[in-house]
C-alpha positions, 0 to 999 in steps of 0.5 A, spaced: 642 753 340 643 748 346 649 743 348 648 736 350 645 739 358 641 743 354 645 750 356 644 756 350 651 759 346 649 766 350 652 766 357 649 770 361 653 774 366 652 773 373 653 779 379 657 779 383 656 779 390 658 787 391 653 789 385 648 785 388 650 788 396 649 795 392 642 793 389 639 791 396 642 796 399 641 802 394 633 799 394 632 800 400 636 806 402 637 805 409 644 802 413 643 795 415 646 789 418 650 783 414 644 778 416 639 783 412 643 783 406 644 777 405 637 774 407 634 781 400 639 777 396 638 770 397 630 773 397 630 777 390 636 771 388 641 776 386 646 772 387 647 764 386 652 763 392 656 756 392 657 755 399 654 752 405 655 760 409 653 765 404 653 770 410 660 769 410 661 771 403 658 777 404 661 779 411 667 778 406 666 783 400 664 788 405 669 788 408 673 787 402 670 793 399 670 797 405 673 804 405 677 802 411 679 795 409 684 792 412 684 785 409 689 783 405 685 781 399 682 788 400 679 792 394 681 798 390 673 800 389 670 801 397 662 803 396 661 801 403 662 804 410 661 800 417 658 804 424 657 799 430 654 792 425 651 796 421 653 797 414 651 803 409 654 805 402 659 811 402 656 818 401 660 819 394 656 813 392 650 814 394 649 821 391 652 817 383 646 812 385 641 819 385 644 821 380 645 816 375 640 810 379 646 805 374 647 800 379 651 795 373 656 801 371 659 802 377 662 796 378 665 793 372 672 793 374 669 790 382 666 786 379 673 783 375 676 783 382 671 780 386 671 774 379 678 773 381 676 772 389 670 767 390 675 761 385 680 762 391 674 762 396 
């Protein structure tokens, strides 16, 4: 059943930006620059972003999410490791991926946290 703007009762749950890095990353199975990741989400349109600079929102659930955080808003779920501009997933991570290639149950409790954080962005 729709509402007057034609919406359906079901919603349907949106990824967050950390499970839509994962997906890229986890497909192509290789490090890359924030720009190559942002560029395969907003092609496979994994993410809606409701910004002018979605690079930016990316740059910051990396960083967010990375082993060495240092951000205030830092994530208790760190997937991603940084050498020079290049950003890969976390060895630990990788070889669960292998394993299991489940993508959606490694990050419920993320994706709460990244919830919480793009109201605030």
């Amino acid at each position: 059943m729709s509402d007057i703007c034609g919406s359906s009762d079901t919603k349907i749950k949106q990824k967050t930006i950390a499970q839509a890095i994962l997906e890229v990353m986890g497909e192509t199975k290789r490090s890359m620059t924030s720009q190559e990741i942002c560029q395969l989400i907003l092609e496979k349109n994994l993410y809606h972003f409701n910004t002018d600079n979605p690079l930016k929102m990316v740059q910051d659930a990396l960083k967010r999410h990375a082993i060495d955080s240092k951000v205030k808003k830092a994530s208790p779920h760190r997937y991603f490791e940084q050498n020079d501009k290049r950003w890969f997933i976390t060895q630990v991570l990788q070889k669960s991926l292998e394993n299991n290639n489940d993508i959606s149950m490694i990050d419920f409790e993320a994706s709460l946290y990244d919830y919480i954080f793009d109201f605030e962005e």
